[in-house]
N, C-alpha and C positions, 0 to 999 in steps of 0.2 A: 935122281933129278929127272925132271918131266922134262920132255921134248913137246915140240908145239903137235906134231902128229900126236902124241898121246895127248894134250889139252884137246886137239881137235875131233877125235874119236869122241872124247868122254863130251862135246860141246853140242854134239848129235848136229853138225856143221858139214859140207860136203868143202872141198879145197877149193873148188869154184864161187861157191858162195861165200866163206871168206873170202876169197880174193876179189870180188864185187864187194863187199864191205872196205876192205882194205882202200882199193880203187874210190869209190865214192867218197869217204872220209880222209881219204889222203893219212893213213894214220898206219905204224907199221901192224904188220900181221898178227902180233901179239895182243896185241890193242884190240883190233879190230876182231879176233876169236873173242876176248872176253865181251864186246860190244853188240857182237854178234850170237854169243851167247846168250846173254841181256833179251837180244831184238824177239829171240823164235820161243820167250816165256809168256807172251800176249800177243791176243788177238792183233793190235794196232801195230805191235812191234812187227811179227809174221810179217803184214802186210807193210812196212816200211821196206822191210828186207826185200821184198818182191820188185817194189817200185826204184831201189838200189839199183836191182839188175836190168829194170826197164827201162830205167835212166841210161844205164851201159849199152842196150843196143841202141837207142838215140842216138848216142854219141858216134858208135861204132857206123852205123847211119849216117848220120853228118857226113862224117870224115873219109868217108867210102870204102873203111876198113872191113870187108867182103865176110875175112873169116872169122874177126873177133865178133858178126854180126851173125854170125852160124854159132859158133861158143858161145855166147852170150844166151842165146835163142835157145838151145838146148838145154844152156844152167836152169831159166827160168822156165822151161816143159818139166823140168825134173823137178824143180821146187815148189812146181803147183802140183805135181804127181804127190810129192812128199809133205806138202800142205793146200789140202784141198782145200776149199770152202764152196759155197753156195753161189757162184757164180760162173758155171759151166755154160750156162745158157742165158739169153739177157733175162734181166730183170723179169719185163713181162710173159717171156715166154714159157722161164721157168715157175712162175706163180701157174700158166696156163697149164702147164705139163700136169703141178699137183692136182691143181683143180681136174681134169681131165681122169688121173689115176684115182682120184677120192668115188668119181661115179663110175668108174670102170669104164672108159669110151675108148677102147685098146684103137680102134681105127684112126680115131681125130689123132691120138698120139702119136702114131706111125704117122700119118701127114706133116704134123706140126717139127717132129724130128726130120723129118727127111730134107726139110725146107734148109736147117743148119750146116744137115752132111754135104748139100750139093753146092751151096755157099763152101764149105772145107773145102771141098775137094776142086771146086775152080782155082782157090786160093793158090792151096798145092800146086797146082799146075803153072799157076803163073810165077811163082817162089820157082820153080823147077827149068821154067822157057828163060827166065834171066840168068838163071845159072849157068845155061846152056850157051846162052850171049856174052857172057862176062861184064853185065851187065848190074854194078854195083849196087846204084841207085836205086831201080829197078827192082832187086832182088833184094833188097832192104825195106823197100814202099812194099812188095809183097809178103814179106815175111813178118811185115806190124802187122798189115792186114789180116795174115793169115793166125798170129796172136791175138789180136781182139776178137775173129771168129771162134779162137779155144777159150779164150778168157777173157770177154767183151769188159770187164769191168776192171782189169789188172792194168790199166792206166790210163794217163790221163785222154782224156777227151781232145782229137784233133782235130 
């Protein structure tokens, strides 16, 4: 007999990300592995599952639940690690990036990057000053921010 950890291995599913399906669908864990199984076999599916877990730190947001918006946050850095796509950078900048690498202009590139990393890294910093405040809201509003700067297009428009 299969155990749900052995469905869950062979579903190439992390426990988190089930359990963001599970959560979202209200449906038991069972369910939700095969569902979830289902989601990460296309394109659209991938990207349902994503917005599952971006839904969960909203929530986790709203409600001022501090750490399930740190779990939450880390599920979906590891499920964009583990399903990239083409939206690292915004839309136009990433079109600029290719274009830029197509004529070889290594300097505009280095500019046009570094404009991202300094954006990141005030992010950080402000994700990091609320932390330091116990400041829920605060560290919630910086920690979407600091996700649409990793993954500008992984939800919805605020």
């Amino acid at each position: 007999m299969l155990s749900l950890q052995d469905c869950l291995d062979m579903a190439d599913l992390s426990d988190a990300e089930l359990a963001a399906v599970a959560r979202h669908e209200k449906i038991p864990p069972i369910v939700a592995l095969e569902l979830g199984h289902h989601l990460i076999q296309t394109t659209a599916g991938v990207e349902t599952l994503r917005q599952f877990i971006h839904d969960d730190i909203l929530s986790a947001q709203r409600q001022n639940r501090c750490r399930d918006c740190q779990e939450f946050s880390r599920t979906l850095a590891d499920y964009n690690e583990k399903h990239p796509d083409d939206r690292g950078a915004p839309p136009h900048q990433a079109d600029r990036l290719r274009e830029l690498l197509a004529i070889g202009r290594s300097e505009e590139i280095e500019k046009v990057s570094k404009g991202s990393a300094s954006r990141r890294k005030f992010a950080r910093r402000d994700v990091q000053e609320a932390k330091d405040r116990h400041d829920c809201c605060a560290c919630g509003r910086a920690s979407l921010r600091l996700l649409r700067l990793l993954d500008p297009g992984g939800g919805p428009a605020s």
